[in-house]
VOGU-3710 file (C-alpha; in Angstrom, 3 decimals, decimal comma):
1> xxxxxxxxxx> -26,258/14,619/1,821  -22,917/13,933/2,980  -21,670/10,804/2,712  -20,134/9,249/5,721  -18,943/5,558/4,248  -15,439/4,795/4,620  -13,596/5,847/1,611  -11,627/2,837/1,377  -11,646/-0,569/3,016  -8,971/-2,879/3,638
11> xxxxxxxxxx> -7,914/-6,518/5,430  -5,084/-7,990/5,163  -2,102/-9,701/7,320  -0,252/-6,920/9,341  3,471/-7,048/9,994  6,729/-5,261/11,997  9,180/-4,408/9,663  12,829/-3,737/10,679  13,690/-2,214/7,432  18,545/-1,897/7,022
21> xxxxxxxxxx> 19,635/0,116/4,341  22,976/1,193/2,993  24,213/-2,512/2,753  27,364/-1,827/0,092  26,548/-5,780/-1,301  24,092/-8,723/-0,896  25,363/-10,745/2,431  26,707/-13,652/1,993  26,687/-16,435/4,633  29,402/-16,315/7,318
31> xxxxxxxxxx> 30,010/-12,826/6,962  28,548/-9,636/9,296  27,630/-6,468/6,880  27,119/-3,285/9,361  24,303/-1,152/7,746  24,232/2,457/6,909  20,620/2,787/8,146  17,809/1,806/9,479  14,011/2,045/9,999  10,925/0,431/12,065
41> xxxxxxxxxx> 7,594/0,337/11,605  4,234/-1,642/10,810  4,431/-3,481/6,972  2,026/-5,510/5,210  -1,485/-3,880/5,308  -0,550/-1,347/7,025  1,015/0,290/4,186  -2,005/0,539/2,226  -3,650/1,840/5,590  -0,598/4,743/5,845
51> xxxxxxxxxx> -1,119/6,116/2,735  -4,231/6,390/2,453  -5,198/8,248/5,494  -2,815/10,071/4,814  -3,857/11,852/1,632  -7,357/11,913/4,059  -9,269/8,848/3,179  -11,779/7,456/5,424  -9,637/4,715/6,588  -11,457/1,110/7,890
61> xxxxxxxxxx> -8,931/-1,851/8,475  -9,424/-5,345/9,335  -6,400/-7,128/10,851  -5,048/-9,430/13,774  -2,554/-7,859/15,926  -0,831/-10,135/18,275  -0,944/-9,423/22,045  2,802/-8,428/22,264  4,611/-5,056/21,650  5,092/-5,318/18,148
71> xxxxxxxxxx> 1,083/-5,462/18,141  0,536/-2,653/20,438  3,129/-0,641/18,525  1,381/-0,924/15,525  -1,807/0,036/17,244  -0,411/2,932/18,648  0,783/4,069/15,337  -2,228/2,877/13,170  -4,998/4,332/15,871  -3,122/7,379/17,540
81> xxxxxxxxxx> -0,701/8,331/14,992  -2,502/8,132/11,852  -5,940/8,150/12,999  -7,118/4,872/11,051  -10,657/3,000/12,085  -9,602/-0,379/14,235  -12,835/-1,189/14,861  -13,311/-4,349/12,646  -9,765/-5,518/14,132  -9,044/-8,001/16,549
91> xxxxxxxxxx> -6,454/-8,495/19,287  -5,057/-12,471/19,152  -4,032/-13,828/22,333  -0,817/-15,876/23,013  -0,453/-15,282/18,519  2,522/-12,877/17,895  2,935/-10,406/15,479  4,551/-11,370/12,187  7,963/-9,897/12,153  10,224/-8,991/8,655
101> xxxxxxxxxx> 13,384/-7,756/8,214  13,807/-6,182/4,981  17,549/-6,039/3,471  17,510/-3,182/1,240  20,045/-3,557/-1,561  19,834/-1,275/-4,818  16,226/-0,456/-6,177  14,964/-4,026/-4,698  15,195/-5,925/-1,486  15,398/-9,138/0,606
111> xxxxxxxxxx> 12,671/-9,809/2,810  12,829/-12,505/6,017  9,802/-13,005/7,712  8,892/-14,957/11,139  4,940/-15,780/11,664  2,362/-17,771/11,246  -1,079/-17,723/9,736  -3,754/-15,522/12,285  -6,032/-17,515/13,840  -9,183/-14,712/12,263
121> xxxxxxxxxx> -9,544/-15,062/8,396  -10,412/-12,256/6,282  -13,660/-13,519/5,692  -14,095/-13,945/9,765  -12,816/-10,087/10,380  -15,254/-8,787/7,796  -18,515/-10,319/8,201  -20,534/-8,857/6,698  -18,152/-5,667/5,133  -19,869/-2,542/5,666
131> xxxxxxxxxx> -20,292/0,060/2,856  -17,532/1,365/1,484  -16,642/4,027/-1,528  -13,524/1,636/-2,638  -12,207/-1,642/-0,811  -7,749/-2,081/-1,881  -7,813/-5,970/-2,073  -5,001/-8,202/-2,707  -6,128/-11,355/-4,766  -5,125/-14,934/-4,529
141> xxxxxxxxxx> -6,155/-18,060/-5,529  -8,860/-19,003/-3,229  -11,381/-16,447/-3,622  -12,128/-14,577/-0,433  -16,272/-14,385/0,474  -15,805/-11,108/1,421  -14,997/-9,405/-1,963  -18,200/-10,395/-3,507  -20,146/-9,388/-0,681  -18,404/-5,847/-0,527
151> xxxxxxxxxx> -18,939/-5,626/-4,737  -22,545/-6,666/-3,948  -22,594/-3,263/-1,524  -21,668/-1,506/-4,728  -17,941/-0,940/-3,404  -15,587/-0,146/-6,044  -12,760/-3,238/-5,865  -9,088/-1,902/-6,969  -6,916/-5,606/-6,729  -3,576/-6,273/-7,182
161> xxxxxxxxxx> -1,924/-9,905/-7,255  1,351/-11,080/-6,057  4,160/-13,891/-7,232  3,062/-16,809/-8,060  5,774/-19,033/-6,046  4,585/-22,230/-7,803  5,092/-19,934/-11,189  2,111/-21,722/-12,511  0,466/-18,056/-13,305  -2,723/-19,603/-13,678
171> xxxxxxxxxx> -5,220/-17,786/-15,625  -8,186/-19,153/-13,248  -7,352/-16,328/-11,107  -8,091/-13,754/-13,548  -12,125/-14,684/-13,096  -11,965/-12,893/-10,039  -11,488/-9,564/-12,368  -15,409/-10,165/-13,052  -15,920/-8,657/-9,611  -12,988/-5,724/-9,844
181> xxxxxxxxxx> -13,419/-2,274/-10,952  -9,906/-1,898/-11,620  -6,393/-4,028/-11,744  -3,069/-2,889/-10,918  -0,519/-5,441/-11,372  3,133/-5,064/-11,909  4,301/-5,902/-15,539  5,876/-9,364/-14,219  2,630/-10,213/-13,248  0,343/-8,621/-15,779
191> xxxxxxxxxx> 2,679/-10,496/-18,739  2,670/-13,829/-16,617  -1,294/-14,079/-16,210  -1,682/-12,913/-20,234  0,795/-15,158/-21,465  1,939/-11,973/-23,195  5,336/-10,709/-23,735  5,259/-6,906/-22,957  3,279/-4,732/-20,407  1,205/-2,549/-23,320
201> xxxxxxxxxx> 0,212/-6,092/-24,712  -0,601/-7,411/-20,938  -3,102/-4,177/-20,555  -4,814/-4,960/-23,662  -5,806/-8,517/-22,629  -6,430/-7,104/-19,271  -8,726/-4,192/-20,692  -11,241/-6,649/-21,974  -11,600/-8,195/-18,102  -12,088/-5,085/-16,175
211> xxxxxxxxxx> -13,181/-1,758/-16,257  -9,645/0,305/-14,955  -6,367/-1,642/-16,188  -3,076/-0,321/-14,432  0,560/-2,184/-15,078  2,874/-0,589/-13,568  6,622/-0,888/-14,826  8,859/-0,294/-12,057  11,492/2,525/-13,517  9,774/2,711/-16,767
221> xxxxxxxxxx> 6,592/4,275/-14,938  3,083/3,339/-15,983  0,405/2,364/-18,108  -3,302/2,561/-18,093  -6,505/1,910/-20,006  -10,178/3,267/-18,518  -12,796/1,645/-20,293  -15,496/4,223/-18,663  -14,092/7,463/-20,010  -12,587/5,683/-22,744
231> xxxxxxxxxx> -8,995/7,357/-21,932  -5,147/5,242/-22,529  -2,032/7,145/-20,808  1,559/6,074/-19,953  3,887/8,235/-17,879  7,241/7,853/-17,208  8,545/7,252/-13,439  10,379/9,859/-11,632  14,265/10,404/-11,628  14,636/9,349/-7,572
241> xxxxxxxxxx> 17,785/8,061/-5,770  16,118/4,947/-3,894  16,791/4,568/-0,732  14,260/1,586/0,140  11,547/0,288/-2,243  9,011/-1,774/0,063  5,474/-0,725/-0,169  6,390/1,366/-3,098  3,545/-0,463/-4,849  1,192/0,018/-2,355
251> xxxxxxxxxx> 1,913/3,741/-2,208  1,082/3,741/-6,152  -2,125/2,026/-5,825  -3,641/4,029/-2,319  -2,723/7,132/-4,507  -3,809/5,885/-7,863  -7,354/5,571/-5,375  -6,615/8,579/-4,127  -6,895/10,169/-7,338  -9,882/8,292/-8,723
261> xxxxxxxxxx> -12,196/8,817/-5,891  -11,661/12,991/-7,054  -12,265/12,148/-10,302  -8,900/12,900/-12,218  -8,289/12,121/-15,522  -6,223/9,183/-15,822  -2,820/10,859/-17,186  -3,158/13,007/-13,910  -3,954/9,791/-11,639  -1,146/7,766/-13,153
271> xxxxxxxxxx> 1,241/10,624/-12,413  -0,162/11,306/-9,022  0,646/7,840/-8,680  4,301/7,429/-10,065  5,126/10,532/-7,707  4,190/9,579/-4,472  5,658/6,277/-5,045  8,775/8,070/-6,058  8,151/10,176/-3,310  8,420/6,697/-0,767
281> xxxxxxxxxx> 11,709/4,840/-1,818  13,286/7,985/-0,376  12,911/6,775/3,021  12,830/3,696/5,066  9,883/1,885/3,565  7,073/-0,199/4,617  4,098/2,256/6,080  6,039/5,329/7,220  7,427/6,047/4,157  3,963/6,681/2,588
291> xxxxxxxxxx> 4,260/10,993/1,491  0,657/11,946/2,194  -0,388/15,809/0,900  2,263/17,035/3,132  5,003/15,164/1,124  2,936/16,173/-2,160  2,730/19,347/-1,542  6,576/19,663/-0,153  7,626/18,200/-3,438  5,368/21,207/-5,687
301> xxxxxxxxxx> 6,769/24,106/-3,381  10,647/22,812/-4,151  9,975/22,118/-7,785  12,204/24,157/-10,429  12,218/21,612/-13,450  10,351/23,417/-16,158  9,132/19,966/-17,803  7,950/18,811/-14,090  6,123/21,821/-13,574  4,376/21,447/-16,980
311> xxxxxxxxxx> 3,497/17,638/-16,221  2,553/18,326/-12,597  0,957/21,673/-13,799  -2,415/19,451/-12,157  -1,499/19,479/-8,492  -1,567/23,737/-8,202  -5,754/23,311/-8,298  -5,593/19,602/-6,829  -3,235/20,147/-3,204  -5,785/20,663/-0,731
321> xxxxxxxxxx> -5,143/24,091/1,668  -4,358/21,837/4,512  -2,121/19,330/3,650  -1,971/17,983/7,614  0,842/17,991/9,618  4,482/16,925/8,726  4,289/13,027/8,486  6,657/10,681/10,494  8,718/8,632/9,105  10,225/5,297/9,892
331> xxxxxxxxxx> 11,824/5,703/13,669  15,518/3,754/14,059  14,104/2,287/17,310  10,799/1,993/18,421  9,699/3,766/21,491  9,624/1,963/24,747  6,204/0,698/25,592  4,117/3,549/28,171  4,668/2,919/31,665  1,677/2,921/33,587
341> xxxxxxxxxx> 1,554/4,499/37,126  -1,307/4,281/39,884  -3,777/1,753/40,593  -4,012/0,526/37,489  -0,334/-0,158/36,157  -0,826/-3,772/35,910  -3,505/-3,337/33,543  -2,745/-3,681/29,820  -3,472/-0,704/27,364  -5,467/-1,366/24,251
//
């Protein structure tokens, strides 16, 4: 019987990112820096969104987009472009998008952001969640209703966590691990919420709290312990020349998912993982940068390194034989909203 349940489920705050590259230094106040380049596009969610439909998950979101045309831009990409299921979204009147501008410097960046909090909660957007194979949750201090409810469904919960501003780290937040299937923080995070001092330590305590334990180490690549096959692995990341590093994480985990849901071992799904976030910080970040099969399989075809080959040996029986068409990235300027003619060009398009 086929099973027609999203493959992954997500809710989260959605933003437009104007992403500027090529910066030479950090500004400085009182002085103008002209850019070498630049990139638009939705951020936040959305990146998890991106690249997951595009390695051809079942994508459902849940998100507020405001009634402006940074909201209906990131419909239009989101529905038309990438083909992602709206339907548990909601359109907020007179509430406008959240708007970043990312400052891309070396392999991090600077991120200023203009919004406010939606007026639809996650718990509000999701109801009652509907079935899902695997739900991509980011988890905070307050626990949101909606994660149990989806665990009750018997969805699979990957989380990740953010930084703690308050740098408290507390270790109440680790409880919610009791309703994860697996944890993928960065090793900042995953040594701050052990109160250990390196990322292998980190994964141990973290092994004992939930079933799949990911830390993932920036340059250094990754590490991994799966309790239910009993398997430990740590690759190393890719050599890349970074161009922009937002939503590099969230490439990792939507293809660490990606993996999972075929059943990889985890040496293969960590790898998978490390490349197409490689694969990202090549371009402007934030959604568009997100490689999908196409990128994937791009990457394979233009591989000479004999070690690569060997490593990546997987992805010859893995690729699927349609890898979708080329993926677009990150546009310098947005396109100017559609002009409607006839009798109904005062009418708004949803």
């Amino acid at each position: 019987m086929d099973d027609d349940r999203p493959d992954v489920l997500l809710t989260g705050l959605l933003f437009y990112d104007l992403v500027l590259t090529g910066l030479g230094k950090p500004p400085t106040p009182g002085e103008e820096i002209w850019t070498a380049g630049m990139g638009c596009g939705p951020g936040g969610i959305a990146n998890l969104a991106v690249a997951t439909a595009r390695f051809g998950l079942r994508t459902s979101l849940a998100t507020v987009f405001g009634d402006d045309f940074y909201g209906e831009y990131g419909r239009d990409i989101l529905c038309d472009q990438e083909h992602i299921d709206l339907s548990l979204s909601r359109i907020a009147d007179d509430w406008p998008t959240p708007v970043t501008v990312s400052l891309a410097h070396g392999d991090d960046r600077a991120l200023v952001t203009h919004g406010s909090e939606p007026p639809y909660s996650q718990d509000v957007l999701m109801g009652d969640p509907p079935e899902a194979r695997t739900a991509l949750v980011h988890i905070e201090a307050e626990p949101r209703e909606w994660i149990a409810k989806a665990a009750a469904n018997g969805t699979h919960i990957y989380a990740d966590v953010g930084w703690d501003p308050t740098q408290q780290w507390s270790t109440d937040l680790l409880d919610q691990l009791a309703l994860c299937h697996a944890f993928l923080p960065n090793e900042t995070e995953a040594m701050a919420y052990t109160r250990t001092d390196s990322a292998v330590a980190a994964l141990g305590t973290l092994s004992e709290l939930v079933p799949v334990a990911v830390v993932t180490r920036g340059g250094d690549g990754a590490v991994a312990v799966d309790q239910t096959t009993g398997e430990y692995a740590e690759v190393p990341a890719l050599a890349v020349d970074v161009l922009d590093a937002t939503g590099a994480g969230d490439v990792f985990g939507a293809s660490f998912v990606t993996a999972s849901l075929g059943g990889w071992p985890l040496a293969d799904r960590l790898r998978f993982a490390v490349l197409a976030a490689g694969l990202s910080v090549q371009h402007h970040g934030g959604a568009l940068a997100a490689p999908g099969w196409y990128g994937v399989d791009r990457w394979w075809r233009s591989l000479t390194d004999p070690d690569l080959k060997r490593s990546y040996g997987f992805l010859a029986d893995r690729i699927p034989a349609d890898v979708g068409p080329p993926v677009r990235h990150a546009p310098v300027t947005p396109p100017a909203p559609r002009t409607l003619v006839g009798p109904h060009a005062s009418e708004r398009r949803h």
